[in-house]
py3Dmol code that shows the C-alpha trace and the ligand (Angstrom):
import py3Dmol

protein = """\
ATOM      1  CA  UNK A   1      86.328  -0.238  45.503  1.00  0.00           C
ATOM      2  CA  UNK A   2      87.216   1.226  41.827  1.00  0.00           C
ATOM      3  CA  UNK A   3      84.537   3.574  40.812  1.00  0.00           C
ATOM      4  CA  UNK A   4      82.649   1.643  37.467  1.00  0.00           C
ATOM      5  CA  UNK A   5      80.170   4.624  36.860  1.00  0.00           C
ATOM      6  CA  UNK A   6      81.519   7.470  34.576  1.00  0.00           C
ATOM      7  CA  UNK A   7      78.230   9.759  34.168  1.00  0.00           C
ATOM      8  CA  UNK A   8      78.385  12.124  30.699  1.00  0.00           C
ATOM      9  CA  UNK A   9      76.536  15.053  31.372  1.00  0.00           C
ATOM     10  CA  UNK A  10      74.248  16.653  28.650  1.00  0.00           C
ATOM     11  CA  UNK A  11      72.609  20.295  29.961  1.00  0.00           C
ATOM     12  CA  UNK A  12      69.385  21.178  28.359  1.00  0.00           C
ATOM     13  CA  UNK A  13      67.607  25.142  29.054  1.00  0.00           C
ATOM     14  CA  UNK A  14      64.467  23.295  29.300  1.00  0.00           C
ATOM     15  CA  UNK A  15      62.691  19.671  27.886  1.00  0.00           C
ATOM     16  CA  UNK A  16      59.560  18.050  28.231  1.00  0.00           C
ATOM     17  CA  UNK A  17      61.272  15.409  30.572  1.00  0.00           C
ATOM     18  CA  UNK A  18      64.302  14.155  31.185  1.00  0.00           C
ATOM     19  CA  UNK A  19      63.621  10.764  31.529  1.00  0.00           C
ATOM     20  CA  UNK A  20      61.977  11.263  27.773  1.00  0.00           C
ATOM     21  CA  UNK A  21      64.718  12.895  26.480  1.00  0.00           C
ATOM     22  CA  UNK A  22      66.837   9.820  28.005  1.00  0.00           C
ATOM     23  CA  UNK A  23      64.239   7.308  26.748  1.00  0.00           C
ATOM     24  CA  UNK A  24      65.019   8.740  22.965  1.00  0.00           C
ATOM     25  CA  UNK A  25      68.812   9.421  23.200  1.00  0.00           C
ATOM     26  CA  UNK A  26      68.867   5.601  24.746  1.00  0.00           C
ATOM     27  CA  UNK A  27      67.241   4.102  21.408  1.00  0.00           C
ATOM     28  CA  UNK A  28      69.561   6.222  19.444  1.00  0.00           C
ATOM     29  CA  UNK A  29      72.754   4.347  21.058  1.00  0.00           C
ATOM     30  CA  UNK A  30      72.953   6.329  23.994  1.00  0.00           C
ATOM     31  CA  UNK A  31      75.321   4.244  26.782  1.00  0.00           C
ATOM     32  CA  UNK A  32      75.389   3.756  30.176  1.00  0.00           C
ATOM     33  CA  UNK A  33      76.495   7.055  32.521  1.00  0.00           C
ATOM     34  CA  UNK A  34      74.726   9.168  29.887  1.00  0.00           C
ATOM     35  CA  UNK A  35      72.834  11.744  32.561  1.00  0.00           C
ATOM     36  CA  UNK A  36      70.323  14.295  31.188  1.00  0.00           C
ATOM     37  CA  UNK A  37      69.957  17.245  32.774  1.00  0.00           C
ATOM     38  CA  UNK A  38      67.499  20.416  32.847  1.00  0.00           C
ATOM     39  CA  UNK A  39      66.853  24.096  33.991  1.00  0.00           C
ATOM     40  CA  UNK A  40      63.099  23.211  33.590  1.00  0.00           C
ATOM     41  CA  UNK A  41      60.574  20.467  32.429  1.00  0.00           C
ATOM     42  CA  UNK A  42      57.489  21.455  30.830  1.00  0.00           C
ATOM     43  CA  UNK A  43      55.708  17.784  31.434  1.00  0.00           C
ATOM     44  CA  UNK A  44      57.705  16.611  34.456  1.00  0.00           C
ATOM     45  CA  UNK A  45      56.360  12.456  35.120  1.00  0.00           C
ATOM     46  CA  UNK A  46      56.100  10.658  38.201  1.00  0.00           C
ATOM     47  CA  UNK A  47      54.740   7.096  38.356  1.00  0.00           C
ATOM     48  CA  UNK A  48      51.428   5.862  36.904  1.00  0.00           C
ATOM     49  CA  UNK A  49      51.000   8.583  34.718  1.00  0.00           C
ATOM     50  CA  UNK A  50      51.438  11.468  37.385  1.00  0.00           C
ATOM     51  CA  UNK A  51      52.928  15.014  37.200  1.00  0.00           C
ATOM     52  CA  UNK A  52      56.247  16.657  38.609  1.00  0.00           C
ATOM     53  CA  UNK A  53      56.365  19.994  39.130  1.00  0.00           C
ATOM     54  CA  UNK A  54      59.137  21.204  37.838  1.00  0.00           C
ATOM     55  CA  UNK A  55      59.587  25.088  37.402  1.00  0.00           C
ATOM     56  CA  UNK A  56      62.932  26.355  36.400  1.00  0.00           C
ATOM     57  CA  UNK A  57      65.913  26.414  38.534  1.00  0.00           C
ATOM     58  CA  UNK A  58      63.808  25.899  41.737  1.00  0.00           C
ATOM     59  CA  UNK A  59      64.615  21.620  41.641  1.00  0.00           C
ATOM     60  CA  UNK A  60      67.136  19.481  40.024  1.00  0.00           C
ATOM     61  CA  UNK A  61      65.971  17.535  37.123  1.00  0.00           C
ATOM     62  CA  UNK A  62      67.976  14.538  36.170  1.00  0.00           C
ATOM     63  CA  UNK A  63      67.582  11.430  34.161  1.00  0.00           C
ATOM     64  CA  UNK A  64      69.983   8.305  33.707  1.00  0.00           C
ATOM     65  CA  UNK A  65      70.707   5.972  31.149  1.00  0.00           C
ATOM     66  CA  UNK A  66      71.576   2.855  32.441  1.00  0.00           C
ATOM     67  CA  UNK A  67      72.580  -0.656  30.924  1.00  0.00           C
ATOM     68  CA  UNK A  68      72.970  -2.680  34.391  1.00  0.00           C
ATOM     69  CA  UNK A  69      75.125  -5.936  34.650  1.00  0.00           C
ATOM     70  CA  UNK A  70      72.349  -7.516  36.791  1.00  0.00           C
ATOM     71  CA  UNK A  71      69.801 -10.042  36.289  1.00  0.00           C
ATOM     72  CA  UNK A  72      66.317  -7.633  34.811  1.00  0.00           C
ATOM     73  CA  UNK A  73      64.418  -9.180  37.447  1.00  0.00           C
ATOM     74  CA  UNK A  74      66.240  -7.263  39.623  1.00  0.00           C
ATOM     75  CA  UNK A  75      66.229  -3.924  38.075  1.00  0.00           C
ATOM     76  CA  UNK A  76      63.856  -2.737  40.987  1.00  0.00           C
ATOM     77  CA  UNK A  77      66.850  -2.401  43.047  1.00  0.00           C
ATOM     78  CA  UNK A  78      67.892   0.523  40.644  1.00  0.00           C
ATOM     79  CA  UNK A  79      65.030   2.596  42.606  1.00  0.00           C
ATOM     80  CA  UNK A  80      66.313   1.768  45.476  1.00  0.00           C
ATOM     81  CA  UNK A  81      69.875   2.437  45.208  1.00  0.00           C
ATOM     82  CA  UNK A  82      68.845   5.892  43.519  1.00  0.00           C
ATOM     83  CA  UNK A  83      67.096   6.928  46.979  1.00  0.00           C
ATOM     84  CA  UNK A  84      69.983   5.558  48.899  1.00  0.00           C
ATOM     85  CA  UNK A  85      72.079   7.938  46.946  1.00  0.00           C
ATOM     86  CA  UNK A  86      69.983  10.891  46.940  1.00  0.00           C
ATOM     87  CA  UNK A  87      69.446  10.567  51.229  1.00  0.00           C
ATOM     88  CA  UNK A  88      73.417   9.945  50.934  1.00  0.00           C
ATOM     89  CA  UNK A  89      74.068  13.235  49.249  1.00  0.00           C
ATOM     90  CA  UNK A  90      71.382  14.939  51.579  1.00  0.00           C
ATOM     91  CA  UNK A  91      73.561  14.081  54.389  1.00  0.00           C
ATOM     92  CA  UNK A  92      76.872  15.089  52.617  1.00  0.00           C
ATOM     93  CA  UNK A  93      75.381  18.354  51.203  1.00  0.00           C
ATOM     94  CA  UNK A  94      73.272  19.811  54.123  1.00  0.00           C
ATOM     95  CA  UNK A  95      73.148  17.239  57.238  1.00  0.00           C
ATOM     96  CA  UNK A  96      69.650  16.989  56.243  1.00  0.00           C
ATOM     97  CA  UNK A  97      68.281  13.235  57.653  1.00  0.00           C
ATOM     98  CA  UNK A  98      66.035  11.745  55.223  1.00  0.00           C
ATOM     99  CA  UNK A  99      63.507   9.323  55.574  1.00  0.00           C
ATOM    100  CA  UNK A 100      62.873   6.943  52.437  1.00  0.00           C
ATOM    101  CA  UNK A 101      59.042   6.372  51.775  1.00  0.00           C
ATOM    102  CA  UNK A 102      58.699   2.893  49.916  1.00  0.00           C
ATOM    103  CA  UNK A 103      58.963   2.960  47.004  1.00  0.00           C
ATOM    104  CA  UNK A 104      61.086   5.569  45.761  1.00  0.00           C
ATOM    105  CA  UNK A 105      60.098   8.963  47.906  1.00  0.00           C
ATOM    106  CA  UNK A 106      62.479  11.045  49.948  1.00  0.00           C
ATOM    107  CA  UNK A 107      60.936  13.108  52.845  1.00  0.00           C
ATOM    108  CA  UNK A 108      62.281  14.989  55.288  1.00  0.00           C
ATOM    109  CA  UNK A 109      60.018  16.047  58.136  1.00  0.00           C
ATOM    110  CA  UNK A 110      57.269  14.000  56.915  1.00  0.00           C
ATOM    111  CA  UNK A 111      57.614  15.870  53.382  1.00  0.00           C
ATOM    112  CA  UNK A 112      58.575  14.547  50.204  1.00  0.00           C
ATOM    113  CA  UNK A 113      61.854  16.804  48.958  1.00  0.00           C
ATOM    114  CA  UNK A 114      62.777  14.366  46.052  1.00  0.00           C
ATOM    115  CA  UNK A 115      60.878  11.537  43.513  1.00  0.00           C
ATOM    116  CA  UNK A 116      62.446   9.163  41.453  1.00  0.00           C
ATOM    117  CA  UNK A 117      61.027   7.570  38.186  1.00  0.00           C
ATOM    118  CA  UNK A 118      62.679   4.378  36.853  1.00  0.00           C
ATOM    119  CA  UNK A 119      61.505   3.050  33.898  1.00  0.00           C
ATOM    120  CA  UNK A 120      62.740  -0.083  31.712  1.00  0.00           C
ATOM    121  CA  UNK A 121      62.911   0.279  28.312  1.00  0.00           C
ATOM    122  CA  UNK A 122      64.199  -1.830  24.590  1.00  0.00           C
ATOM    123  CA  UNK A 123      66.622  -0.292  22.638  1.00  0.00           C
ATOM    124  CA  UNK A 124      68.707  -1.130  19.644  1.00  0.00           C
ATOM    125  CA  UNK A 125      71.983  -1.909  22.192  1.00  0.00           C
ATOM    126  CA  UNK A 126      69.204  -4.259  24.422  1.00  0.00           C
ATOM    127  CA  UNK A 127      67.147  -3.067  27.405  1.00  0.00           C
ATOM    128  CA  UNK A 128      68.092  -0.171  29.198  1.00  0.00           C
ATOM    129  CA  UNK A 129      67.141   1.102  32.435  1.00  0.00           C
ATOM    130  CA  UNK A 130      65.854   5.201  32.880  1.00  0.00           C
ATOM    131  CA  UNK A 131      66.757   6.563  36.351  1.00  0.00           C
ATOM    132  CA  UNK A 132      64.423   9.894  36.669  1.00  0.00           C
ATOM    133  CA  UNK A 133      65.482  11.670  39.741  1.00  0.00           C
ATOM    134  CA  UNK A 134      63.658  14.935  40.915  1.00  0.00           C
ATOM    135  CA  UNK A 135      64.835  16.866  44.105  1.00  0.00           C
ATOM    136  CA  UNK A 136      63.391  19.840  45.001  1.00  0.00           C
ATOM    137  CA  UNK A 137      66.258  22.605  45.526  1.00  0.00           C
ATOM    138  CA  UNK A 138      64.267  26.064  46.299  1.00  0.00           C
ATOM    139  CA  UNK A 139      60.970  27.159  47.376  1.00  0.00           C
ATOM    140  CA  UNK A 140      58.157  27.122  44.765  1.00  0.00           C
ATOM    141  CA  UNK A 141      54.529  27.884  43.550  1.00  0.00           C
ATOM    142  CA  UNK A 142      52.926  24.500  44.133  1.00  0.00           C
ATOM    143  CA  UNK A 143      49.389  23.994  43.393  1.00  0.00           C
ATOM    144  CA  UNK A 144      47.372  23.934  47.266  1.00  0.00           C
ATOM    145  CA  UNK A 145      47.100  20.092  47.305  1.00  0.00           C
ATOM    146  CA  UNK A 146      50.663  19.830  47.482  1.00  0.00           C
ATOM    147  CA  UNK A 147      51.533  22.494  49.681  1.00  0.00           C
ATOM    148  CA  UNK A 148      51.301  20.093  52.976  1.00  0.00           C
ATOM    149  CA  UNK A 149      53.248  17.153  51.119  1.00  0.00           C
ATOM    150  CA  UNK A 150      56.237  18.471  49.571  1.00  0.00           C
ATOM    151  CA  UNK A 151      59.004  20.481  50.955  1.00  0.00           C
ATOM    152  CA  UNK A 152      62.718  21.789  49.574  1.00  0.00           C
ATOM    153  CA  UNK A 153      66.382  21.957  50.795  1.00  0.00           C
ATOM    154  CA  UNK A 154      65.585  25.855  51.055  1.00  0.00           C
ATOM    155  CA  UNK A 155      62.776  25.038  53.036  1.00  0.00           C
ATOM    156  CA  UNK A 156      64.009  22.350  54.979  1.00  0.00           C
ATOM    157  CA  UNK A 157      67.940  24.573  55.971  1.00  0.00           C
ATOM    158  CA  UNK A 158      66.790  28.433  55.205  1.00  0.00           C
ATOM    159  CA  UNK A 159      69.272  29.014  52.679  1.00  0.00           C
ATOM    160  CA  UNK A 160      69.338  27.754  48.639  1.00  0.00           C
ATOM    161  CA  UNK A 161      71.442  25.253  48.041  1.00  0.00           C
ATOM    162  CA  UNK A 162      74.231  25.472  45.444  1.00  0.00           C
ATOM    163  CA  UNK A 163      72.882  23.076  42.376  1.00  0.00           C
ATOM    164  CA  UNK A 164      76.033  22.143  40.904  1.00  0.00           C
ATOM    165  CA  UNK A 165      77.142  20.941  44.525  1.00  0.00           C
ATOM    166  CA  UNK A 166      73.801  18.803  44.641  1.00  0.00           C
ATOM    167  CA  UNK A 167      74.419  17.434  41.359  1.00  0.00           C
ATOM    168  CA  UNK A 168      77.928  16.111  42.003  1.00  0.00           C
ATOM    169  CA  UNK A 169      76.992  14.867  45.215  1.00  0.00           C
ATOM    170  CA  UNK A 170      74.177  13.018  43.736  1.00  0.00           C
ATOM    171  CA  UNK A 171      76.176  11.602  40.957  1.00  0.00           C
ATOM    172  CA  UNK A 172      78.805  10.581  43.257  1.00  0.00           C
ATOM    173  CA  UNK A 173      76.602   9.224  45.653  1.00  0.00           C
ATOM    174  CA  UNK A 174      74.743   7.320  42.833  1.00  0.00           C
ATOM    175  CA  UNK A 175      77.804   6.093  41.624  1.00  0.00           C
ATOM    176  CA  UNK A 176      78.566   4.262  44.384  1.00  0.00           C
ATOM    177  CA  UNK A 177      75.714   2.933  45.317  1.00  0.00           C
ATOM    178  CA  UNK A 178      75.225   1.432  41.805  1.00  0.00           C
ATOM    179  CA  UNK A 179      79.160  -0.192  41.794  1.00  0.00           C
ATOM    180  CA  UNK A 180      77.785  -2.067  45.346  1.00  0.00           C
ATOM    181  CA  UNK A 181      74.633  -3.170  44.172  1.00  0.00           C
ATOM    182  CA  UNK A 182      75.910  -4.726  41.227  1.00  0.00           C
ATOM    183  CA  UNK A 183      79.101  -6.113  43.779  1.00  0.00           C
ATOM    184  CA  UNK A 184      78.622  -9.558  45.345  1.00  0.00           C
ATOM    185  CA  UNK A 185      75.758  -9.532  47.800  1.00  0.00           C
ATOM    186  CA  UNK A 186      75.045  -6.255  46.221  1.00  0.00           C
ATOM    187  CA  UNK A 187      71.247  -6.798  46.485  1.00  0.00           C
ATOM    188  CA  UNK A 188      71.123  -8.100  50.150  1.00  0.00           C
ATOM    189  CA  UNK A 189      73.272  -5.186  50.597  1.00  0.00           C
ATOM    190  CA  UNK A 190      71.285  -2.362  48.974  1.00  0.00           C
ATOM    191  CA  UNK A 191      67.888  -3.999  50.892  1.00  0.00           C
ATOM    192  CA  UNK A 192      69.533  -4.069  54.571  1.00  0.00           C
ATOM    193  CA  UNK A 193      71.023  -0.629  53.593  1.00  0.00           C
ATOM    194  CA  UNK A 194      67.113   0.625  52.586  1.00  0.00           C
ATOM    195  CA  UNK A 195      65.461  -0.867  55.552  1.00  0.00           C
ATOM    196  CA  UNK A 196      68.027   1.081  57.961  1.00  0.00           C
ATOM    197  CA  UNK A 197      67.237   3.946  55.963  1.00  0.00           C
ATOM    198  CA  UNK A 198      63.406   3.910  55.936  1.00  0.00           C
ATOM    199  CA  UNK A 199      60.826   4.404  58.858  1.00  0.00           C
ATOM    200  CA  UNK A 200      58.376   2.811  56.350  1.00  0.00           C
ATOM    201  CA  UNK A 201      60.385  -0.669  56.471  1.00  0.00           C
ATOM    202  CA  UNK A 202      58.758  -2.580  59.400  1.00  0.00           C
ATOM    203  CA  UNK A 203      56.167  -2.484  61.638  1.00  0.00           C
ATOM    204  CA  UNK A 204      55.014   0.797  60.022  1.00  0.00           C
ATOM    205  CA  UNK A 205      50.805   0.602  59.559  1.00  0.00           C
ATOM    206  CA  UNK A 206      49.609   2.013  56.227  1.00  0.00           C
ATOM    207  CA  UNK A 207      47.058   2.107  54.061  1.00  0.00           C
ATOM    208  CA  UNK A 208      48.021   0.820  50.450  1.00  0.00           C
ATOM    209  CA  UNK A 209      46.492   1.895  47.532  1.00  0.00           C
ATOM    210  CA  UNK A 210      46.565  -0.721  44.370  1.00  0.00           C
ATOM    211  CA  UNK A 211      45.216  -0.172  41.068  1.00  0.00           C
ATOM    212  CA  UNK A 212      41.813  -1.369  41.943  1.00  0.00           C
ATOM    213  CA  UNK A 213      42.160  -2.145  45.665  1.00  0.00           C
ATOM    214  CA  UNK A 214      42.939  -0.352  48.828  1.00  0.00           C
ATOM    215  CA  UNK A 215      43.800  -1.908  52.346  1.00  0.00           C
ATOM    216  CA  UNK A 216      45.598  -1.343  55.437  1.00  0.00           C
ATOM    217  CA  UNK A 217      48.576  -3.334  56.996  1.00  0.00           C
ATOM    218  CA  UNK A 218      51.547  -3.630  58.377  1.00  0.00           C
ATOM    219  CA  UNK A 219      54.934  -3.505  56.818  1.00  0.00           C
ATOM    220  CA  UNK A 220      57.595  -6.687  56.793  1.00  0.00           C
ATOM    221  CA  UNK A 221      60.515  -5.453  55.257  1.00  0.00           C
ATOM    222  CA  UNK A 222      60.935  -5.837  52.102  1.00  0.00           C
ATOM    223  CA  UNK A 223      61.365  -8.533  49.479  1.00  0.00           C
ATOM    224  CA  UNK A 224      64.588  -9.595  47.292  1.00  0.00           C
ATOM    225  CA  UNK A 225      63.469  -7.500  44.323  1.00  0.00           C
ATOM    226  CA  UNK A 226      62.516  -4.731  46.296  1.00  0.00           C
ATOM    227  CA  UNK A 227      59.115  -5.045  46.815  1.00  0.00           C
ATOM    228  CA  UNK A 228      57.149  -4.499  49.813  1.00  0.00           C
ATOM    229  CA  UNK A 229      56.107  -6.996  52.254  1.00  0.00           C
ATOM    230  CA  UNK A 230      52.806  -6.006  54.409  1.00  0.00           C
ATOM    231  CA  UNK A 231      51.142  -8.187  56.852  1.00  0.00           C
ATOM    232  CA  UNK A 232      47.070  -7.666  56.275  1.00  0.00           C
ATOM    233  CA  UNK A 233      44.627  -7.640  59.358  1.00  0.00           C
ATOM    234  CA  UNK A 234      43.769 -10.953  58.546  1.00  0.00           C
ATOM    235  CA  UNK A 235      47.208 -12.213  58.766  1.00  0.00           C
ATOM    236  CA  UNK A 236      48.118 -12.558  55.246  1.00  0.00           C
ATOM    237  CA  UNK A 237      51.828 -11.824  53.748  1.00  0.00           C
ATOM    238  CA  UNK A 238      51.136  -9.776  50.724  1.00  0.00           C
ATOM    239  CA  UNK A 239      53.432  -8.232  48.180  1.00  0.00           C
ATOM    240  CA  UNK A 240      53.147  -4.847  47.032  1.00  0.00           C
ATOM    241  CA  UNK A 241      55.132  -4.473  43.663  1.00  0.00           C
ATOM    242  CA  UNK A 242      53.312  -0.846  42.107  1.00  0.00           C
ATOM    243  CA  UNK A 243      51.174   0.620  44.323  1.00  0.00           C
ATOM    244  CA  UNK A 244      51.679   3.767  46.909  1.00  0.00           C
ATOM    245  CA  UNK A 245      51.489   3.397  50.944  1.00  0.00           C
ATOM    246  CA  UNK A 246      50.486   6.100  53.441  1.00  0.00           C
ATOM    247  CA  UNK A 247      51.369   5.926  56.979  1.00  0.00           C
ATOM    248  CA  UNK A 248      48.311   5.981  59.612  1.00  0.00           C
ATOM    249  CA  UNK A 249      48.306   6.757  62.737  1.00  0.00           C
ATOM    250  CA  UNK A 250      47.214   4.776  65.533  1.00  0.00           C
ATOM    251  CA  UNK A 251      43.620   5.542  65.469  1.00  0.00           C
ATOM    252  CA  UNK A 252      43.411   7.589  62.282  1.00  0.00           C
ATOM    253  CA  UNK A 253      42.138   4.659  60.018  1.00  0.00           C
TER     254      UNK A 253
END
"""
ligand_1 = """\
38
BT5
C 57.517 10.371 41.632
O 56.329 9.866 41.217
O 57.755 10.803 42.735
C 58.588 10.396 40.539
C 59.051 11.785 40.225
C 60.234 11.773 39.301
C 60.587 13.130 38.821
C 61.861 13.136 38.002
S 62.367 14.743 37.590
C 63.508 14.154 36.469
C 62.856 12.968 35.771
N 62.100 13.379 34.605
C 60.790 13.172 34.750
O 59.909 13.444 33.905
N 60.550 12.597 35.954
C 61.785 12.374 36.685
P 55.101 9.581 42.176
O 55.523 8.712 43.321
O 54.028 9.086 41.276
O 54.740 10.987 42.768
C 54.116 11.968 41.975
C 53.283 12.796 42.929
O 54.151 13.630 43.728
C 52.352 13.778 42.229
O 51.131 13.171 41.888
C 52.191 14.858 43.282
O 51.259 14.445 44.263
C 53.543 14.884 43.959
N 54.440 15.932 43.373
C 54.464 16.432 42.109
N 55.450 17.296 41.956
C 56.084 17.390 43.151
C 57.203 18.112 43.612
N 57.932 18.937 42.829
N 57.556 17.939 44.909
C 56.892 17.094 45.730
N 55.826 16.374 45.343
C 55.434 16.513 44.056
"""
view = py3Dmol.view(width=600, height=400)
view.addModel(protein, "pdb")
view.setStyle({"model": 0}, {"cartoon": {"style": "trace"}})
view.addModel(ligand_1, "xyz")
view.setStyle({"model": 1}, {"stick": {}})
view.zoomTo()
view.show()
């Protein structure tokens, strides 16, 4: 297949976050490939308001401005398709074998090594999509309640990994992951493609955590926009759109 993605690279020393910096350049005309990237980010986001750590040089900090030729209602695939490439370039970079954590973590041994942020947003040029894409590279001063979550490719092989090397890798791997979701049977694609890709996509029991709710089930695969089907204990299908999951074990409920 012809490669459709053509990322621009912009390097910034440091930046509150990339995926602002991508937010403002995107209502300013920015177009699709334009890729943000940065030594260091002083207020780092994950999801639902949350912080990334992101000290300089010891993770790569990327953001993406996208413009997708797909249906919005299906822009949660872009998450998707991000951790397929990241656990794609993972394999091509160190042989590492990821596990994908719904919705948009990727562990290795149990650990998460990489987050990704997507974020929809109106511009000017008409709604734009922000990939965020954070994977820790080296060793670093975490605060103690992350110490037993999170991990790094220096952690994870022994030896620092070459950044640039990542980058490409993760660009590439993006790239074409984002020309076959937006192929023919691009989404049924991308979801088979994330369920073989992610101990978390059935039959996995785990506690999820809602807004204002908090339950444990067991996972279904997942639906056509990407969302996660759980079966409850009472036997109910439910749908978790935004939300986080842990795994249990057996008796640790
Ligand atoms: C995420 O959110 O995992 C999305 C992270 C996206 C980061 C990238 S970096 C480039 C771009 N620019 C940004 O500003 N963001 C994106 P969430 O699933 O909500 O997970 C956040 C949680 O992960 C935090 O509350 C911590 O528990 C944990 N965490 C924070 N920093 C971490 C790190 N460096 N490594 C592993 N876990 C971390």
């Amino acid at each position: 297949m012809a490669a459709d993605f053509h990322p621009t690279i912009l390097r910034l020393e440091t930046i509150d976050s990339t995926n602002l910096e991508a937010i403002r350049q995107a209502k300013v005309g920015a177009k699709e490939g334009l890729c943000i990237v940065a030594r260091e980010q002083t207020a780092g986001r994950g999801r639902l308001d949350r912080t990334w750590q992101s000290p300089k040089d010891a993770g790569l900090y990327l953001s993406l401005v996208l413009r997708p030729a797909i249906g919005m209602n299906s822009w949660p695939l872009l998450s998707l398709t991000s951790a397929l490439a990241v656990s794609d370039a993972l394999v091509r970079v160190c042989s590492l074998k990821p596990d994908i954590k719904w919705p948009n973590d990727v562990c290795v041994n149990d650990r998460k090594l990489c987050g990704i942020l997507a974020e929809t947003i109106e511009t000017p040029a008409g709604p734009a999509a922000i990939v965020g894409i954070g994977v820790n590279l080296k060793r670093m001063a975490l605060p103690d309640v992350l110490r037993q979550t999170a991990t790094s490719i220096e952690e994870v092989t022994g030896s620092e990994p070459d950044t640039e090397r990542v980058l490409s890798e993760v660009l590439r791997a993006f790239g074409e992951r984002y020309d076959v979701l937006q192929s023919s049977d691009g989404f049924e694609h991308t979801i088979r493609e994330w369920c073989a890709s992610s101990s978390y996509a059935y039959e996995r029991r785990v506690r999820v955590s809602l807004e204002n709710e908090t339950f444990t089930a067991v996972t279904r695969g997942l639906d056509r926009d990407g969302a996660l089907r759980v079966e409850t204990d009472d036997g109910q299908i439910r749908i978790v759109r935004a939300g986080d999951v842990t795994a249990l074990r057996a008796q640790a409920e």
